[in-house]
C-alpha positions as CSV (number, residue, x, y, z in Angstrom):
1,X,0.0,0.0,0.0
2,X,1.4,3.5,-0.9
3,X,1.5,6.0,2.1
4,X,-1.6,7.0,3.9
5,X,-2.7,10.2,3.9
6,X,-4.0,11.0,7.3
7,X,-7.1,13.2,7.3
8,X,-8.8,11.8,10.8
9,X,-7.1,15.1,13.0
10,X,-10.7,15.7,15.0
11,X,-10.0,12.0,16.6
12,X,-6.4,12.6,17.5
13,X,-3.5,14.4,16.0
14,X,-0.2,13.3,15.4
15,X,2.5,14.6,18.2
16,X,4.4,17.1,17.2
17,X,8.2,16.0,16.5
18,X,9.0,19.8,18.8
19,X,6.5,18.3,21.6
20,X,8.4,14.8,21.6
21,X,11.6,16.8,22.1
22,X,11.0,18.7,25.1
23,X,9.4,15.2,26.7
24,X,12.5,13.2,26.3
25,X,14.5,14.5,29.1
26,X,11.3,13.5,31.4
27,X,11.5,9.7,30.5
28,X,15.3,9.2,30.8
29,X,17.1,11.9,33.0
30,X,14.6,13.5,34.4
31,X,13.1,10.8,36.2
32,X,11.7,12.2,39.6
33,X,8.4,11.8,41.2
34,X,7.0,15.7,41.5
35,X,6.4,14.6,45.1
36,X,9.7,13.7,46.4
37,X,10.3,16.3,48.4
38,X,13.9,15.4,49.7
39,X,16.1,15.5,46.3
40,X,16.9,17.8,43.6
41,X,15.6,14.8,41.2
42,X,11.7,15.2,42.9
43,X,12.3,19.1,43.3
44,X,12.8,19.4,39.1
45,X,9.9,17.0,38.2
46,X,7.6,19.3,40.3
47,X,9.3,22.4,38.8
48,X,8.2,21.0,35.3
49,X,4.9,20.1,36.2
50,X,4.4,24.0,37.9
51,X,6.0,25.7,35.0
52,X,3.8,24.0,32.8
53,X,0.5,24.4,34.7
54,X,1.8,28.6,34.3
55,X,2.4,28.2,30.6
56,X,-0.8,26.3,30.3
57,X,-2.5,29.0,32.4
58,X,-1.4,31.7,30.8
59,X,-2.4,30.6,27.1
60,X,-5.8,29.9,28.4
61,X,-5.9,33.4,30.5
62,X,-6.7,32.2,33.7
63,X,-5.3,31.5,37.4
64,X,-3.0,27.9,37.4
65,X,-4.3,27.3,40.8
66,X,-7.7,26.4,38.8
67,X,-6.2,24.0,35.9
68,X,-5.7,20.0,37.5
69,X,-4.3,17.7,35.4
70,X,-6.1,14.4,34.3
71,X,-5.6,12.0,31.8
72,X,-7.9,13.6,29.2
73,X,-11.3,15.4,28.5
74,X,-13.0,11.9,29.2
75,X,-11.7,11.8,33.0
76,X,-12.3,15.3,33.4
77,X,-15.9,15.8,32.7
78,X,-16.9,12.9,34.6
79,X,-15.2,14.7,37.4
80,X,-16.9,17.8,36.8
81,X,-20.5,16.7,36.0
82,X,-20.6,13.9,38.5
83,X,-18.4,16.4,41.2
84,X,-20.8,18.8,41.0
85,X,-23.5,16.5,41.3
86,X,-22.8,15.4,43.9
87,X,-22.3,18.5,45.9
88,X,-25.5,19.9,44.1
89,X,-28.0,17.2,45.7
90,X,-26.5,18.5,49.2
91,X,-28.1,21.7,48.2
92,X,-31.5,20.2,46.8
93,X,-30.3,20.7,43.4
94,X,-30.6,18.2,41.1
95,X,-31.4,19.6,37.1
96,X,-29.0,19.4,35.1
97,X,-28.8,21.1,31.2
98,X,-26.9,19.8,28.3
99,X,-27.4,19.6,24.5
100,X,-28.5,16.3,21.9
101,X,-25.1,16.8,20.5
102,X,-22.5,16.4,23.3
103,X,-19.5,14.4,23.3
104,X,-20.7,10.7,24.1
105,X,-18.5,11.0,27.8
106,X,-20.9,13.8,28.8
107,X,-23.9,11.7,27.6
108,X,-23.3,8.9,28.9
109,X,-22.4,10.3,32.6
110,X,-25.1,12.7,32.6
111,X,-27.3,8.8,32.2
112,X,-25.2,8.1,34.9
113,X,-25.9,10.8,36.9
114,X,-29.9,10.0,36.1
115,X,-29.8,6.3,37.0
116,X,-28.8,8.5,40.5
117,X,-31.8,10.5,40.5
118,X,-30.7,13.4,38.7
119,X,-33.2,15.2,36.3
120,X,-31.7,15.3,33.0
121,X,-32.5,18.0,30.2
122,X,-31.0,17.1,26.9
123,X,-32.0,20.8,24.8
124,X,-32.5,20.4,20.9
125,X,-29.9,21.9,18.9
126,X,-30.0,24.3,15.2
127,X,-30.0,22.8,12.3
128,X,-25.8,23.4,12.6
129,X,-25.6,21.7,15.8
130,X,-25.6,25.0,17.8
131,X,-27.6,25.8,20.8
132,X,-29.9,28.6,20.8
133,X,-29.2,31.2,24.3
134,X,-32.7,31.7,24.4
135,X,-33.8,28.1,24.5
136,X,-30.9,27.5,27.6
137,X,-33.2,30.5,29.3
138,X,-36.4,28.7,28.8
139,X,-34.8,26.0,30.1
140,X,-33.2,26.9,33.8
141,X,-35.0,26.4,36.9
142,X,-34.1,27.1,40.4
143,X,-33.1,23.8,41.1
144,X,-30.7,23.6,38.1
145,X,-27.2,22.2,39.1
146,X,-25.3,22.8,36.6
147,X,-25.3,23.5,32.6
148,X,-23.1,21.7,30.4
149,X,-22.3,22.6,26.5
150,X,-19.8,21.4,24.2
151,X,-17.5,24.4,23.2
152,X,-17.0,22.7,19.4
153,X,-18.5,19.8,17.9
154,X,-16.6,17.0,17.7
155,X,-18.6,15.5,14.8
156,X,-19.6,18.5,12.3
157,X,-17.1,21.0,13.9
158,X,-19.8,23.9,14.8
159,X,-18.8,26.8,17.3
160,X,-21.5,27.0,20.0
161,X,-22.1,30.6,21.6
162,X,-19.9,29.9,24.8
163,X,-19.6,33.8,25.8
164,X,-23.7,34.5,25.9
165,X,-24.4,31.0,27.3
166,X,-21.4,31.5,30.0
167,X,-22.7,35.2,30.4
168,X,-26.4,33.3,30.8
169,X,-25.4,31.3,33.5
170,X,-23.5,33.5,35.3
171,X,-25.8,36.0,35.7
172,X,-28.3,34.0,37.5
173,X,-25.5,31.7,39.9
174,X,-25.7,29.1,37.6
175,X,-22.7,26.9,37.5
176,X,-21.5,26.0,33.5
177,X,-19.1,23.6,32.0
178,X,-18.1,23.7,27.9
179,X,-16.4,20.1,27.4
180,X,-13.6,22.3,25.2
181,X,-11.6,19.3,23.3
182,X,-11.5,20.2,20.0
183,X,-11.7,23.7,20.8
184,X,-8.4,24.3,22.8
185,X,-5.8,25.4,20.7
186,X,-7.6,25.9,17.6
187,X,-9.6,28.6,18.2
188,X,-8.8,32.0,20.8
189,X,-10.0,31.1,24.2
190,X,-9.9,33.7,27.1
191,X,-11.1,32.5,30.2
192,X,-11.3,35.9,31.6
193,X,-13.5,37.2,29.2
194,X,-15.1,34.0,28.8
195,X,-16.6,32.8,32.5
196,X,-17.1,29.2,32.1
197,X,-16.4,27.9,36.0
198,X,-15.4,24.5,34.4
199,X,-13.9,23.2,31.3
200,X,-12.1,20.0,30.1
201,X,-9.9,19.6,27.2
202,X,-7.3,17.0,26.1
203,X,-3.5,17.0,24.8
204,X,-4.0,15.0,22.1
205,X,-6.3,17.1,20.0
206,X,-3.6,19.7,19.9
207,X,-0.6,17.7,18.8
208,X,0.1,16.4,22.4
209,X,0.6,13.1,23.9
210,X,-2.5,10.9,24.1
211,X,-3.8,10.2,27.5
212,X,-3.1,14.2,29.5
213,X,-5.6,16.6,29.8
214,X,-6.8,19.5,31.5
215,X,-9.7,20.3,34.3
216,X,-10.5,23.9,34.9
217,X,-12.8,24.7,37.7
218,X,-12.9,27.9,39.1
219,X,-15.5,26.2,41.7
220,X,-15.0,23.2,44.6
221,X,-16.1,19.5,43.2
222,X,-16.3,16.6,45.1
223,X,-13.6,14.0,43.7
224,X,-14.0,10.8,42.2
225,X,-10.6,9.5,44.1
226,X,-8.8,9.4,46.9
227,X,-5.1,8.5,47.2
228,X,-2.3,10.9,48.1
229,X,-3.9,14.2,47.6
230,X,-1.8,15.3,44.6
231,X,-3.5,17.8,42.6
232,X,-5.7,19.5,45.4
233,X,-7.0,16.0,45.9
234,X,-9.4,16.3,43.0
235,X,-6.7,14.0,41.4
236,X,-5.0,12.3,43.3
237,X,-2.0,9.8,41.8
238,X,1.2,9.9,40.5
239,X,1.5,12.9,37.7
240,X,2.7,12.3,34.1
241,X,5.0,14.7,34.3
242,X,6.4,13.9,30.3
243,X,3.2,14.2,28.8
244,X,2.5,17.2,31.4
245,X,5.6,18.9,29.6
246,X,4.3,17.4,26.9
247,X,0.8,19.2,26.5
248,X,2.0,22.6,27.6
249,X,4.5,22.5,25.1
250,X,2.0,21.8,22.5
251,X,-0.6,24.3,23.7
252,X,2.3,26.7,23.7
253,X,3.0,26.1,19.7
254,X,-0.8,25.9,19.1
255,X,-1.7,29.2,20.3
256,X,1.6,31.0,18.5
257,X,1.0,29.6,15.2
258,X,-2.9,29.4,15.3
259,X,-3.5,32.9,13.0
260,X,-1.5,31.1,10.4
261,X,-2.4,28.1,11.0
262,X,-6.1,28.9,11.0
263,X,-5.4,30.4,7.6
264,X,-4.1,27.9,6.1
265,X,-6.4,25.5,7.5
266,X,-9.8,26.8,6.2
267,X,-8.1,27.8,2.4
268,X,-7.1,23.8,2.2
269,X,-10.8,22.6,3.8
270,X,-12.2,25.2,0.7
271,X,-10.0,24.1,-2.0
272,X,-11.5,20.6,-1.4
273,X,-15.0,21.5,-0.6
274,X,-15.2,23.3,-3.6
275,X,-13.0,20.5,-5.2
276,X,-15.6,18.1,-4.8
277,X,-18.6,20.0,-5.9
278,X,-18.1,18.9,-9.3
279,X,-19.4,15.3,-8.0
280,X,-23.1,16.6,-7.1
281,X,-25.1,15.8,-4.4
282,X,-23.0,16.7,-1.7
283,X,-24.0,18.3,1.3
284,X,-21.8,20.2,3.9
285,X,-22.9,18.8,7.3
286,X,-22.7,21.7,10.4
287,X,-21.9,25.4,10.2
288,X,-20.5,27.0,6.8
289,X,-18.5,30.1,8.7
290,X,-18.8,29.3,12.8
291,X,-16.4,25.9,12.7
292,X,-13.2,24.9,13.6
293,X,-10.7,25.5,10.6
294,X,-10.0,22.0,9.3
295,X,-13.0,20.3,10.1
296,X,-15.2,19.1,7.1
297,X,-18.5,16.3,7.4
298,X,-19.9,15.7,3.8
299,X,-22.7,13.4,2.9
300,X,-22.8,12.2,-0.6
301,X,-26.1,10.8,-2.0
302,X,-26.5,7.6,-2.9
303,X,-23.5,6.5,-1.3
304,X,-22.5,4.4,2.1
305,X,-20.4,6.2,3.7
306,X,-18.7,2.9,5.1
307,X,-18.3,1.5,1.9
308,X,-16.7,4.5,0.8
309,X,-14.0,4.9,3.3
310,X,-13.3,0.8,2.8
311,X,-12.8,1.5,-0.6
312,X,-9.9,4.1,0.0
313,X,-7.8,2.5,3.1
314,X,-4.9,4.9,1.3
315,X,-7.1,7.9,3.1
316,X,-7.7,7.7,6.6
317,X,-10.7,9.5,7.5
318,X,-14.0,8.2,9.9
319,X,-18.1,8.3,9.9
320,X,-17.5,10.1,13.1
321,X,-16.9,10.2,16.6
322,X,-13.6,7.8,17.2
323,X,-15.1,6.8,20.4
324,X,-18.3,5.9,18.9
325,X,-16.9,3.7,16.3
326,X,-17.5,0.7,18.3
327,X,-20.8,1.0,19.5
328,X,-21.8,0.9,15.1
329,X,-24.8,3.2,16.4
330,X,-26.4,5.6,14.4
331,X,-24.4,9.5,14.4
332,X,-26.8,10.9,17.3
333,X,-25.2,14.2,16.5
334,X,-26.0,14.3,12.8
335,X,-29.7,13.1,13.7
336,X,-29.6,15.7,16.3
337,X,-29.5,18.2,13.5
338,X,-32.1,17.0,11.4
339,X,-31.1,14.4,8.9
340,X,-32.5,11.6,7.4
341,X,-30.9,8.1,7.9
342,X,-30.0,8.2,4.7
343,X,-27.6,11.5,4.6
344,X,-26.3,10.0,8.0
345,X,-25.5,6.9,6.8
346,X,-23.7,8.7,3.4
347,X,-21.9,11.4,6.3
348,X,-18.1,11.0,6.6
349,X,-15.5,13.3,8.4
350,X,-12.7,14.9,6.9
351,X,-9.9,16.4,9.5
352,X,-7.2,18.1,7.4
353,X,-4.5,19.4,10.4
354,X,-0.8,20.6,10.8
355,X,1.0,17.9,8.9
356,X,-1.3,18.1,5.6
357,X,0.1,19.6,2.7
358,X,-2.0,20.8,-0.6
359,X,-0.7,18.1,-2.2
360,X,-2.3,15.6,-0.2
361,X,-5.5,17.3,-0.5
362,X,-5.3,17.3,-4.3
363,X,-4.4,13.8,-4.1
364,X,-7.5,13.0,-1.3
365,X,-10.1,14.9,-3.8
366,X,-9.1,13.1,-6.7
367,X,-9.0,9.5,-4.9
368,X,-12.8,10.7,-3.4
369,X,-14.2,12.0,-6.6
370,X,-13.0,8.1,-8.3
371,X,-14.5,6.1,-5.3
372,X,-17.7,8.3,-5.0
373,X,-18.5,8.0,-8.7
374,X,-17.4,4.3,-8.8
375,X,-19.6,3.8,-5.8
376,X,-23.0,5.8,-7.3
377,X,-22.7,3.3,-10.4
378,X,-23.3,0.4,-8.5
379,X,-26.1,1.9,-6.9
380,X,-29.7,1.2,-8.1
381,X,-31.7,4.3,-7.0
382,X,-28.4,6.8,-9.1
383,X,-29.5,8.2,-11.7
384,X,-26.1,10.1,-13.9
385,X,-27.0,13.5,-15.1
386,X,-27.2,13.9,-18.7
């Protein structure tokens, strides 16, 4: 097989060769435990892991004595939404908000939280996947808990309106949480200007290590663990101080090069947009403007979208969610929206990132346009315009 092209960068991104280098030291001479507390070897571990909370911090505007480190987004919103929970009941609190398009870790925790008791109100999204402020308004209650809305879609790559809905909540003691994976160093986040009091994120969305991530809370949460009270105790356990080097040092290179990288991003996600067009029947799946730059979800009509990406294993793309690959379930997130089984079943996801060139695209349109039309002609219900 000639080389892949890899166009899956919403489900992870490769690490960059810059964040590898400034890990290295960490696995092999750097070998302290940030806890040790009688050697120099313990004392520079937790000087890495405090340096990089204040570069982390300081991209993301906002106090380091809020960010806790976690293994990923996954870890940390079940934290926060079952953390808060938990403290919320204490209070006779016990709604909690969220949207039909979150990330499957926020849905399935928030059924956790209801096998518990909770009350559970999933709001319909736009016909972009983006929730309407005035619908969250509608929506609150006095014994709402918490409110919890995905920052960037993970599926169709809309931009939800963080600031109102933040501004929303906040103006009537409401705590929020954006689950902010594929929204951290892609697109400007201030968390001084925007007041979310928790947000999760993940390293390897941003050219970081797999398996690190963040936890903002600017509010106290029960934890899920107990151990040795690292990390204010909301985490307690050993910390990974290479990928914690690791993920700073991305975020650091994400947030310097994002105008041009942003740039070039969107002009490569048009040139093969408009690319394809020639083919017909092809629908552009989320937002047009308000998406993350690289992010693409097409359906094609009259086409399986499995069938198409098993017919080009030289292109690595997905249906979808990576974490809902298994489950072979139907896109909730694209039904969410509005389509029929049919354009969900025809949906694929395209997610061009740092290491694609033009090139590649060029090659990835043509190799799309030859399966797509190959594809249609076996298909009984295609009709080929004159």
């Amino acid at each position: 097989m000639s080389k892949i092209i890899y166009l899956d960068n919403n489900a992870t991104t490769p690490l960059d060769s810059r964040v590898f280098e400034a890990m290295k030291p960490y696995f092999f001479d750097k070998i302290g435990n940030p806890s040790s507390a009688h050697h120099r070897y313990g004392w520079e571990a937790k000087e890495a892991v405090e340096t990089a909370r204040k570069t982390c911090a300081d991209l993301l505007n906002c106090n380091a004595d809020n960010l806790i480190f976690t293994s990923g987004s996954t870890e940390s919103i079940n934290t926060i939404l079952i953390g808060v929970a938990r403290t919320a009941i204490k209070k006779g609190k016990k709604h909690i908000v969220s949207t039909t398009a979150e990330h499957s870790a926020v849905l399935d925790t928030l059924k956790f939280l209801q096998s518990e008791g909770f009350d559970i109100e999933l709001l319909e999204v736009d016909q972009f996947g983006r929730l309407d402020p005035e619908r969250l308004i509608k929506a609150l209650r006095q014994d709402t808990a918490l409110v919890s809305v995905i920052w960037a879609n993970n599926e169709i790559g809309s931009i939800n309106p963080i600031h109102e809905i933040s501004e929303i909540c906040r103006e009537i003691k409401i705590l929020f949480h954006t689950d902010a994976a594929q929204a951290v160093g892609k697109i400007s986040i201030d968390l001084e200007k925007t007041h979310v009091d928790f947000l999760s994120a993940s390293a390897h969305k941003f050219y970081g290590p797999k398996g690190i991530g963040i936890l903002y809370k600017k509010d106290s949460i029960c934890p899920l663990m107990h151990g040795g009270g690292q990390e204010k105790g909301i985490r307690p356990g050993t910390l990974n101080v290479p990928s914690i080097v690791g993920m700073s040092t991305a975020l650091k290179i994400s947030v310097e090069e994002m105008p041009a990288e942003t740039t070039r991003l969107k002009k490569l996600s048009k040139h093969l947009f408009e690319s394809l067009k020639s083919l017909g029947g092809m629908h552009l799946n989320g937002h047009p403007e308000l998406r993350i730059p690289g992010n693409l979800n097409i359906s094609f009509d009259f086409i399986e979208a499995e069938a198409l990406l098993i017919s080009m294993p030289d292109l690595a793309m997905s249906t979808g969610a990576a974490c809902a690959s298994s489950k072979k379930s139907t896109s909730h997130v694209l039904k969410a929206i509005g389509l029929d089984s049919g354009r969900i079943k025809s949906s694929i996801r395209i997610g061009i990132g740092r290491t694609n060139t033009k090139a590649e695209i060029e090659d990835a349109v043509k190799r799309i346009i030859e399966e797509v039309r190959r594809l249609r002609k076996l298909s009984p219900d295609y009709s080929a315009p004159c």
